[in-house]
C-alpha positions in Angstrom: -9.9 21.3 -2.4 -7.4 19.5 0.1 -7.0 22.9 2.5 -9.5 21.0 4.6 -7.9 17.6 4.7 -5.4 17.1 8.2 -2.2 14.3 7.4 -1.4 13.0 10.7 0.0 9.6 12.3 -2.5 6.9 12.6 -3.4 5.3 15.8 -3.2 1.9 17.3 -7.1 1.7 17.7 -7.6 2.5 14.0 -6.5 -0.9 13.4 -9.8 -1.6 11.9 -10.1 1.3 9.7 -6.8 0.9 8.4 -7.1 -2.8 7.2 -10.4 -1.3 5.0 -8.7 1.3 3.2 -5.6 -1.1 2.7 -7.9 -3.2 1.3 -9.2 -0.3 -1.0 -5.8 0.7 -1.8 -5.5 -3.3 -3.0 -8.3 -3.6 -4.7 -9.5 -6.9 -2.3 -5.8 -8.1 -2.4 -5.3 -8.0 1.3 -8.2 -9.4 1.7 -7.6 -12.3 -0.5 -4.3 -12.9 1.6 -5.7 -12.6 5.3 -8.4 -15.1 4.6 -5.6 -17.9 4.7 -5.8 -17.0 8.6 -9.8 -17.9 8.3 -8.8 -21.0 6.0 -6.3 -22.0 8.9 -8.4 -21.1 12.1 -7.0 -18.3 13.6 -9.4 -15.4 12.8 -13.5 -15.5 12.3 -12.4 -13.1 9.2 -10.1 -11.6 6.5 -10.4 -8.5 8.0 -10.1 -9.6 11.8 -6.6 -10.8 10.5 -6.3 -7.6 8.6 -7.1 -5.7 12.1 -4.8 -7.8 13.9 -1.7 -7.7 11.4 -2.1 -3.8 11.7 -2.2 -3.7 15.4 1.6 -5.2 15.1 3.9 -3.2 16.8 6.9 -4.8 15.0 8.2 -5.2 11.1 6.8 -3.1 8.2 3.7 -2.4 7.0 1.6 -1.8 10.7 -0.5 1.4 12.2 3.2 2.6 13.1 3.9 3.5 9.3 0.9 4.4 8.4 -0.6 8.4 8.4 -4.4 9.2 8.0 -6.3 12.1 5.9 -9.0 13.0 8.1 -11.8 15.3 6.2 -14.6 16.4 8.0 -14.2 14.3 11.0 -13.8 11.3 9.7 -10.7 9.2 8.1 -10.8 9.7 4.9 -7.8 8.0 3.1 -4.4 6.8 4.3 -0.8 5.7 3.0 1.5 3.0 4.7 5.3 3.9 3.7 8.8 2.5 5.0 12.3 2.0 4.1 13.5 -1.3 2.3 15.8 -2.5 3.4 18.4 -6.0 2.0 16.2 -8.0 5.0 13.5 -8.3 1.8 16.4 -10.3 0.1 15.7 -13.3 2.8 12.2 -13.2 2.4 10.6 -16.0 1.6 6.9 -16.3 0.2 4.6 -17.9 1.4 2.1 -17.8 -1.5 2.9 -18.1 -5.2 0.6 -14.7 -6.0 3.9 -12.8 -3.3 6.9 -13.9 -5.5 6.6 -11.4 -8.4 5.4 -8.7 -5.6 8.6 -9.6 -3.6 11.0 -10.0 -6.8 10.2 -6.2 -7.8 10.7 -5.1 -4.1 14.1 -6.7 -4.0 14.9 -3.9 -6.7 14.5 -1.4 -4.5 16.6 -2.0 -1.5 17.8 1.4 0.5 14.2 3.4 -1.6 11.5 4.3 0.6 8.6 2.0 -0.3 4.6 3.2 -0.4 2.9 -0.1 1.1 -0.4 1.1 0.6 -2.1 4.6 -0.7 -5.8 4.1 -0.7 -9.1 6.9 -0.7 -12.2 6.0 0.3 -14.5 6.3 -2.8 -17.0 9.2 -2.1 -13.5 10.7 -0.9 -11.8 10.8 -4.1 -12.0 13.8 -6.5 -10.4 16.3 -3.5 -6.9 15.7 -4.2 -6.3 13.2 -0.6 -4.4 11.2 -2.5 -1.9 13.5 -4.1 -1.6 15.2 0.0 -1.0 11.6 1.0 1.3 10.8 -2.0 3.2 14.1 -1.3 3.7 13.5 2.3 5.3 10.0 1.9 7.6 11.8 -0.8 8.2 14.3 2.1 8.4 11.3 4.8 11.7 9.8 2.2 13.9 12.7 2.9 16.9 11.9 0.7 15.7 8.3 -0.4 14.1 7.8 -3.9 10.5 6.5 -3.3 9.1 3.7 -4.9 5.7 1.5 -5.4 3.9 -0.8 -7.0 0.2 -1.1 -8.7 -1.4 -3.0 -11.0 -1.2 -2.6 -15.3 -4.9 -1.2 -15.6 -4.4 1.1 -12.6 -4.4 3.8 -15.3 -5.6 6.7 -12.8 -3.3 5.8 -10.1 -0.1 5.6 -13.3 -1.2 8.8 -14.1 -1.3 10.5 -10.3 2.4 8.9 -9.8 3.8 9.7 -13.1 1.9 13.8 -12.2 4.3 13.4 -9.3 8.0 12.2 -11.2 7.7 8.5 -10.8 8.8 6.7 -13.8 8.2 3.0 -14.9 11.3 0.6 -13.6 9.7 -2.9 -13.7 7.1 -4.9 -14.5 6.0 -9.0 -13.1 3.0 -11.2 -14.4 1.2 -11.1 -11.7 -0.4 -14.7 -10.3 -3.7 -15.2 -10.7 -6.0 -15.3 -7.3 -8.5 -18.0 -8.7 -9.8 -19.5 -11.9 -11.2 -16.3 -13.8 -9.0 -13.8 -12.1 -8.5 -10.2 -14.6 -5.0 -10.9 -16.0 -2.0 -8.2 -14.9 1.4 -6.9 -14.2 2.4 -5.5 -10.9 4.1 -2.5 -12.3 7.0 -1.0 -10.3 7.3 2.9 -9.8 10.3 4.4 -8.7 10.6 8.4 -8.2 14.2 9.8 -8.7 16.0 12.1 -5.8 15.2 15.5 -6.6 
């Protein structure tokens, strides 16, 4: 099923295409966050500010840490990983909804950390997400590997518990607005083998 997907390093100029499937991998999340640049005046749009935040050449969580799954010519999913390091201890949020994301990754200082794993929809099914899931394992080395998703996430749980991660902490998440589905960020954390 995967034998045709190719894992490979993303590009600068993917930019654009990274910020959507981040957005997948969020469920709108990132989305939700980079509209404060709209609210402010800096971008046009959330995903101009997602674009520009993943041109960065600096700190975690840009084009350089992220790999693609290309199928068929096209990107189809992609994973962000890096290492945490005690810098996250100094951290400060700068939105309510990032304190309980922020509070489980303090709890994994020295792990390597899956930003973002995320499959375009009429992708999934073709086991891109266990290659990508598998290659940030492989992209650890010696480090145990950790994540976070959201409570009802059931299909994503059941991928990352397939794959040896266990359950190691759980936040209320904040509501986005009025009306917002109520969760738990759930932390994963997979075990040196």
């Amino acid at each position: 099923m995967a034998d045709d997907v190719t894992i490979r390093p993303a590009e600068r100029n993917e930019a654009a295409e990274l910020a959507v499937l981040v957005d997948i991998a969020s469920h709108g999340f990132a989305a939700w966050l980079w509209y404060g640049a709209v609210l402010g005046g800096a971008t046009d749009t959330a995903f101009e500010r997602g674009r520009n935040k993943l041109r960065e050449g600096v700190g975690p969580g840009n084009w350089r840490d992220a790999v693609v799954a290309d199928l068929e010519d096209e990107i189809a999913g992609l994973s962000i990983g890096y290492g945490i390091d005690a810098s996250v201890t100094e951290i400060e949020a700068k939105h309510a909804v990032l304190e309980p994301l922020l509070a489980l990754q303090r709890q994994v200082v020295g792990h390597w950390f899956i930003d973002s794993l995320g499959v375009y929809r009429h992708r999934r099914g073709r086991g891109i997400g266990r290659r990508l899931l598998a290659h940030e394992i492989a992209r650890a080395g010696t480090a145990p590997v950790s994540l976070i998703t959201e409570s009802h996430n059931d299909r994503a749980q059941a991928l990352y518990r397939e794959n040896g991660f266990e359950e190691a902490a759980r936040a209320e998440a904040v509501p986005l607005f009025e009306g917002s589905r109520k969760h738990d960020w759930v932390l994963f954390t997979r075990k040196v083998a």
